[in-house]
C-alpha positions in Angstrom: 296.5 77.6 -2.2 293.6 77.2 0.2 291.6 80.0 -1.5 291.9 78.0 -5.1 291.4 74.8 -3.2 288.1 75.6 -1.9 286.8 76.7 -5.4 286.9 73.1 -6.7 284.3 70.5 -6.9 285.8 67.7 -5.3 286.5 65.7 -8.8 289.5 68.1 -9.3 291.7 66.2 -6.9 293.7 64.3 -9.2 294.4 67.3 -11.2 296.2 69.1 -8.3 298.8 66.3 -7.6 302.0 68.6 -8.6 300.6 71.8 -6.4 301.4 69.9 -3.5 305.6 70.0 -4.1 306.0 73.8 -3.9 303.5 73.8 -0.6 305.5 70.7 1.0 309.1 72.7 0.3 307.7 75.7 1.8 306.3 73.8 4.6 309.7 72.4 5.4 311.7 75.4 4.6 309.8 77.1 7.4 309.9 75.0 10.1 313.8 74.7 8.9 314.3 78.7 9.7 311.6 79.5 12.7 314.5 77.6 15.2 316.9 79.5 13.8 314.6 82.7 13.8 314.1 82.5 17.2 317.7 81.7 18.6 318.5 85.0 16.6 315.7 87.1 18.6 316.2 85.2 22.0 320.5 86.8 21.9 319.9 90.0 19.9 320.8 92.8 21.3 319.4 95.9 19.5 321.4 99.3 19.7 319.2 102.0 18.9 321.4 104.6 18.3 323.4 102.6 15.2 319.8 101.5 14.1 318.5 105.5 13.6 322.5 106.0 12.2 321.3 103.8 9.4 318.3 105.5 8.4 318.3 106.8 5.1 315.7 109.5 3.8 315.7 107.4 0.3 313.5 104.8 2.9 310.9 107.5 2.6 310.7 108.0 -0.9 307.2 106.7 -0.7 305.9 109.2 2.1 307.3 111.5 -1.2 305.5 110.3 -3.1 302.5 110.4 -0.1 303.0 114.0 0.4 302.8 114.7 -3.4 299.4 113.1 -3.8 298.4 115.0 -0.8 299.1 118.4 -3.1 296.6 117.1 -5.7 299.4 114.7 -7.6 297.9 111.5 -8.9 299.4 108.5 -7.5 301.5 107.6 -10.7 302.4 110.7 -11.0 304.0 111.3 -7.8 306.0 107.8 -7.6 307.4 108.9 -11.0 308.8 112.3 -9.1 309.8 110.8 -6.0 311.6 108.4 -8.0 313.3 111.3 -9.8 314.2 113.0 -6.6 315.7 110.0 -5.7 317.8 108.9 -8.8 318.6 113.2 -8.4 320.0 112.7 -5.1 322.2 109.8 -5.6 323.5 111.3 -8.8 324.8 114.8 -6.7 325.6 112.4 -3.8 323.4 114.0 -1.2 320.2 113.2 0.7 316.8 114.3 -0.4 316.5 116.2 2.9 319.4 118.0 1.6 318.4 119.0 -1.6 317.4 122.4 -2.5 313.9 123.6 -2.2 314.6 125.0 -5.7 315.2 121.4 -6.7 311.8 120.5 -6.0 309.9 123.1 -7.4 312.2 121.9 -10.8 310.8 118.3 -10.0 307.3 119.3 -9.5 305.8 122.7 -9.2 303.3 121.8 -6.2 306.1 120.9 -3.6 306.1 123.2 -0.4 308.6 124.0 2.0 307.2 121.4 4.3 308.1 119.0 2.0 311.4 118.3 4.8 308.5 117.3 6.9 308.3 114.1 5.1 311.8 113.1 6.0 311.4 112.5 9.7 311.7 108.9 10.5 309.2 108.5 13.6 306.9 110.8 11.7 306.9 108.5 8.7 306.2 105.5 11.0 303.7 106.9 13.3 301.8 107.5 9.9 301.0 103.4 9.7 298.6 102.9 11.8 296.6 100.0 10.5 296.6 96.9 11.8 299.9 95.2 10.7 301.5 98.7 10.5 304.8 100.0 11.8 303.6 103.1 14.5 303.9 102.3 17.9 300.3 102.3 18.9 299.9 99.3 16.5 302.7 97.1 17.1 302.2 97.5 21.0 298.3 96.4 19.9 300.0 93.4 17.8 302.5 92.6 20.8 298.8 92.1 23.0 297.5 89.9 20.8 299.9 88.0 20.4 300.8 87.7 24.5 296.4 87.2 24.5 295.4 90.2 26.4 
């Protein structure tokens, strides 16, 4: 909203009288749930071991798709695999760390043996580390700003 706002000469303003609804109700919406947000983070009690239970290796159908464009795969290309590995896997009820390697090569010729690599969780976070990412390095960096030091 602000990035269109700041676009306009300033004879546009009557012209923007109905943008200001959906901004208002997300406004209040907000500042509805951020109590509620934080009562919820202030009595959680987080139990890691159920938490890496629930991991699925379908979660890392995009570091598939990562590795794939890492063996020369263009990006499209590789999504469209991954996507068949995954549909594949659900189909014959198993994980797609449990597939065959044989199954792979079917899907796409380029696909290693290291492609099990791809299905280790801390691996696949550990690879995000930008600034808003998911490894530990970045959100203890995020978890400083946000404290200030």
């Amino acid at each position: 909203m602000l990035a269109t706002l700041k676009g306009l000469p300033s004879a546009y303003d009557k012209d923007l009288q109905e943008d200001k609804a959906p901004v208002f109700t997300a406004t209040d919406t907000l500042l509805a749930i951020l109590p509620v947000i934080a009562g919820a983070l202030r009595t959680i009690t987080i139990k890691p071991e159920r938490m890496r239970a629930a991991i699925d290796s379908t979660m890392m159908a995009t570091d598939l798709a990562d590795y794939l464009v890492g063996k020369g795969i263009p990006f499209r290309e590789a999504h469209a695999i991954s996507g068949k590995a995954v549909r594949r896997a659900a189909e014959k009820n198993e994980r797609l760390e449990d597939m065959s390697f044989e199954a792979y090569q079917t899907l796409c010729p380029a696909v290693e043996a290291d492609v099990y690599q791809v299905f280790d969780p801390m691996a696949s976070v550990e690879k995000r580390n930008a600034i808003g990412g998911t490894s530990p390095q970045s959100v203890k960096n995020q978890i400083k700003r946000i404290k200030g030091e």
